[in-house]
N, C-alpha and C positions, 0 to 999 in steps of 0.2 A: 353400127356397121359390124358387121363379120368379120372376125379377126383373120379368117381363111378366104377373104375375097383383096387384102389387102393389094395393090398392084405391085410392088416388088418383093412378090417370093422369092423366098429362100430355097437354094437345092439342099442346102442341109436342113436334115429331118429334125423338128421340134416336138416338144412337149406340150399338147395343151390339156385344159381341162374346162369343166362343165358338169353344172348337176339342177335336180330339179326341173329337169324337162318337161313331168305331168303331162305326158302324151295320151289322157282323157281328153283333155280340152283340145280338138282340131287342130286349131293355131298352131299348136307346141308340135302337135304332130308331123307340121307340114316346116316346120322348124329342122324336127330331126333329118326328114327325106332330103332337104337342102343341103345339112351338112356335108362337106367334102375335105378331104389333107388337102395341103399345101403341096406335100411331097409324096413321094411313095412312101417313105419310113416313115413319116410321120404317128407319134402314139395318140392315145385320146384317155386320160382318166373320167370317166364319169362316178361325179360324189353325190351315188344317191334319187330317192324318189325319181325314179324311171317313169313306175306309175304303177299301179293297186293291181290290174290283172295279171295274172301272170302270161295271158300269151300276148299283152302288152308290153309288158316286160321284158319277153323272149323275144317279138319280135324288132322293137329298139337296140337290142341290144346285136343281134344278128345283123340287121339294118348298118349299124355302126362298125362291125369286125369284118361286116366283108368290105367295107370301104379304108378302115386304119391298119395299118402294118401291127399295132397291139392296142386293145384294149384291156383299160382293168378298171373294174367296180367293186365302189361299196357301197353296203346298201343303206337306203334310206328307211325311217318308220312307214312311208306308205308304201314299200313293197311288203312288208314285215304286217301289214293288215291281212285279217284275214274277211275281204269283203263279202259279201251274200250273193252278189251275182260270181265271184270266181266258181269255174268247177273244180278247183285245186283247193278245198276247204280245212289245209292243212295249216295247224297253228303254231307260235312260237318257233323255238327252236329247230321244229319237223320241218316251216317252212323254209327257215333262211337254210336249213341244206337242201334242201328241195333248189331253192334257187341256185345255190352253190353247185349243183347239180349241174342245171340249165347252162351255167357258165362254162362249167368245164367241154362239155358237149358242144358249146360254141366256140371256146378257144379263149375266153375271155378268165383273165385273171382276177380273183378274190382275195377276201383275208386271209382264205384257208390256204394260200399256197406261196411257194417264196416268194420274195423279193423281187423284183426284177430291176437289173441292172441298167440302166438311160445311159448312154454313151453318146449322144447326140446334141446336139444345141446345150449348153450350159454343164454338162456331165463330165467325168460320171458321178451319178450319184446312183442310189436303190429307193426305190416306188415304194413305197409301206401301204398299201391298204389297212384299213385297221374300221373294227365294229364296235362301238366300246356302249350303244345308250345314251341313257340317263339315269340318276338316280334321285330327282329330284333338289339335289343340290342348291342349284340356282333362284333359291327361294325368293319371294316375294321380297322387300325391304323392309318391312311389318312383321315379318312372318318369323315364327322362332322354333317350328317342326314345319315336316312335310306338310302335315294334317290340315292345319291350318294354312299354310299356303293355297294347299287344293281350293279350301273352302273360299278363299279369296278369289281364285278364278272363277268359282262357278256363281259365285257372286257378282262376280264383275261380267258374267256371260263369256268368260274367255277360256276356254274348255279344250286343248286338243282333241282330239279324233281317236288318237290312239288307245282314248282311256274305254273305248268300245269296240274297238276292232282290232287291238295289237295287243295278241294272249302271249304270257311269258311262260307257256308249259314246256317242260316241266317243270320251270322254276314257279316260287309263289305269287312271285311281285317281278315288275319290271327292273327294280331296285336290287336284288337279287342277280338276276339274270345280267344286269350291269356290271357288278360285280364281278361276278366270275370269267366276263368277255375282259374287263380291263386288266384280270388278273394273268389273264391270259396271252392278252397281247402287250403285255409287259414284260414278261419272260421270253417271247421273240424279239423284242426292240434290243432286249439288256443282252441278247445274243448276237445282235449283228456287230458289224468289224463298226469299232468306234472310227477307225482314218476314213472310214467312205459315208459321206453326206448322204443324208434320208430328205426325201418328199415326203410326208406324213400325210395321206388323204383319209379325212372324216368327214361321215354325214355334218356330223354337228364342231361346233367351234370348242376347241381343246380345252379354249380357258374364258372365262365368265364375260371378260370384258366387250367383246365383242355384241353380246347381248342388250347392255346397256342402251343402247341406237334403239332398239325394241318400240315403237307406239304403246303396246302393253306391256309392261313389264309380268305382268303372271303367266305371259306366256314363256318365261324365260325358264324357268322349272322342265319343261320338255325338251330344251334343247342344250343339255350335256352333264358335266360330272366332274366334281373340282377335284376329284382323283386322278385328273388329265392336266391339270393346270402346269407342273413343272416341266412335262415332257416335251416340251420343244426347248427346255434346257437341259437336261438331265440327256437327252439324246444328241447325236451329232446331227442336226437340222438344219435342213438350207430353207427348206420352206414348208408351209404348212398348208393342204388345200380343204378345205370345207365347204360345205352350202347351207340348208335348211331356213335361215334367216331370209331367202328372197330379197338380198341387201348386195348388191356384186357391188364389192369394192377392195381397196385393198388397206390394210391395216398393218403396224410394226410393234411388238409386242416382245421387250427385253431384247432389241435388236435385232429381231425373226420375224421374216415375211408371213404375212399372213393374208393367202387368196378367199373370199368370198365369189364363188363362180356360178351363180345360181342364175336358172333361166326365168321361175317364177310364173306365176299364173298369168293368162291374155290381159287381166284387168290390171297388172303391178307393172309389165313392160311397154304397158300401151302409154303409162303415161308421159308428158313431154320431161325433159331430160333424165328420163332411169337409163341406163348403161345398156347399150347391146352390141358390145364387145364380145360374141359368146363362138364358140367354146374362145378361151383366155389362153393368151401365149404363159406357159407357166414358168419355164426359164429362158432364159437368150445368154449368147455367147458371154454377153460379159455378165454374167451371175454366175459362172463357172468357177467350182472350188477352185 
């Protein structure tokens, strides 16, 4: 069920979130057009994987801001593709300002921009969008370098996507280009006022554990960077949003909320009891610092 078809709405404006829409596949498409607020105020965090085109992209994204009083997005590895049919054939770094672009032009908020302040159902607290990767990190259980974990996956046939169409230019490696996003969004976290609670939204799950649930464990090397792992302690966080895994659940990790808000492909939410709960109430009154 829709979390936004519940029958006693609230006139106070909520928080939700959702990611991994994949607005390729129809279904998901006919998904987004459905979405509607609760309320007028009402925000919408979207974590991620919108979808590969970018006037797929654009148009999701527009679709959803002219219906939420705010949107703010981070982006996923498949918008950060740079596929063969986009006519937008800009890579790495060009693209995600390219999108960063697209956002601002539509009113929607990014990594690149402050904080936003949620005063509404559970608040206040500040919205953190954050980019941060992967650096392979989350290695195989075998595996004792990258190198060899790679070779695990391609061995076992479990291979992201990314490793052919998400260029890290101008950095060398995506491991690289990770780095320097975490170092970055580090020094805005280690800025904000410690008395006021963070939402922390990431494509990927901040810390390893979450991954473990994985069917393949080699695919867990794509999805994050144990350079994230203390930061839902090291920061004032009330909760933490992510997707990528196609696993919506909710997880507690060192006493911190941990949302998996993913919509997932027609063949993962078709099946009988996966969760569609979507978009996900992120806070409510009584989660309020």
């Amino acid at each position: 069920m829709n979390e936004l078809d519940q029958p006693n709405r609230q006139s106070e404006p909520n928080l939700f979130a959702i990611s991994d829409l994949h607005i390729a596949h129809p279904e998901n498409r006919k998904i987004v057009e459905g979405l509607r607020p609760a309320s007028d105020g009402d925000w919408l965090i979207v974590a991620g994987d919108v979808g590969e085109l970018t006037e797929d992209i654009t148009w999701a994204l527009r679709t959803l801001r002219d219906r939420f009083a705010k949107v703010i997005w981070s982006p996923g590895n498949h918008e950060l593709w740079t596929p063969r049919p986009d006519p937008v054939q800009l890579r790495g770094v060009e693209r995600y300002q390219h999108l960063v672009d697209i956002c601002r032009d539509l009113d929607v908020l990014t990594p690149e921009d402050p904080y936003a302040l949620w005063e509404g159902a559970g608040g206040p607290v500040r919205i953190a969008p954050l980019f941060t990767l992967y650096d392979y990190t989350f290695r195989t259980p075998t595996a004792a370098t990258k190198e060899e974990s790679i070779a695990q996956a391609y061995e076992a046939g479990v291979v992201c996507t990314d490793e052919f169409f998400l260029h890290p230019d101008p950095y060398a490696t995506r491991e690289e280009w990770c780095h320097a996003r975490v170092a970055y969004t580090e020094e805005r976290l280690a800025a904000c006022d410690p008395d006021m609670p963070l939402v922390l939204v990431n494509h990927y799950p901040l810390v390893r554990e979450p991954t473990r649930i994985l069917r393949h464990q080699e695919f867990a090397q794509w999805c994050g960077t144990e350079r994230t792992a203390d930061w839902h302690l090291r920061f004032n966080t009330s909760v933490v949003v992510y997707g990528h895994l196609h696993i919506p659940r909710t997880t507690w990790h060192d006493g911190v909320r941990f949302e998996e808000v993913s919509v997932g492909y027609p063949r993962e939410w078709r099946r009988p009891g996966h969760p569609r709960n979507v978009p996900r109430r992120v806070l409510t009154a009584a989660s309020a610092p």
